[in-house]
N, C-alpha and C positions, 0 to 999 in steps of 0.2 A: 280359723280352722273349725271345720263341723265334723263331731265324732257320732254318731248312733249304730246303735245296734245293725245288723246288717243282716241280710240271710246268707248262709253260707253256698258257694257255688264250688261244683266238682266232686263232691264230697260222696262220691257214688259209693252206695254199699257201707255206708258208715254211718255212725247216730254222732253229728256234732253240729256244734254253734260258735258262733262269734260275737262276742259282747266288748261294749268298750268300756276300759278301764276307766277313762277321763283323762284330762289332762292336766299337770302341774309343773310349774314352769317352765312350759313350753316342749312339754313332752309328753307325748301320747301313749295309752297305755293298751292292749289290746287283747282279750285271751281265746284263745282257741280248747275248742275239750273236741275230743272223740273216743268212741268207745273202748279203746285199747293203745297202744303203742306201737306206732309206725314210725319208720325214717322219715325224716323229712329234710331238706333244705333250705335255707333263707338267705337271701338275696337284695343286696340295697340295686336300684337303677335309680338310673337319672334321665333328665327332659322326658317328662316330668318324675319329678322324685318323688319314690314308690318303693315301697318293702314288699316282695313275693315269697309267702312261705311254698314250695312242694311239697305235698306228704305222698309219699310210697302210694303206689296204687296196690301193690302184692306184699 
C-alpha cells in the first residue's frame, strides 16, 4: 500500500489539505482540515475498495 500526501480535489471555496497519517498494522491513517465545520458524509464502496468522504458544499 502506498500512502502520501495528496492534493486535495473539490474543496472549492475552502482552505484544506490532506496528509497521511501512515500506516500501522495494516491500517491507514488519513486527515483532512478545513477552514471551519461542515457536514460531511463517509462512505465505504467496494470493487475497488475506497472510503468517500462528502463535505457539504453550503
Amino acid at each position: 500500500m502506498c500512502i502520501a500526501e495528496t492534493e486535495p480535489r473539490g474543496f472549492v471555496g475552502r482552505s484544506a489539505g490532506v496528509a497521511a497519517g501512515g500506516v500501522f498494522e495494516g491500517d491507514g491513517s488519513f486527515y483532512v482540515g478545513l477552514d471551519a465545520e461542515w457536514a460531511y458524509r463517509i462512505t465505504l464502496l467496494e470493487q475497488p475498495t475506497r472510503v468517500v468522504i462528502d463535505i457539504a458544499n453550503d
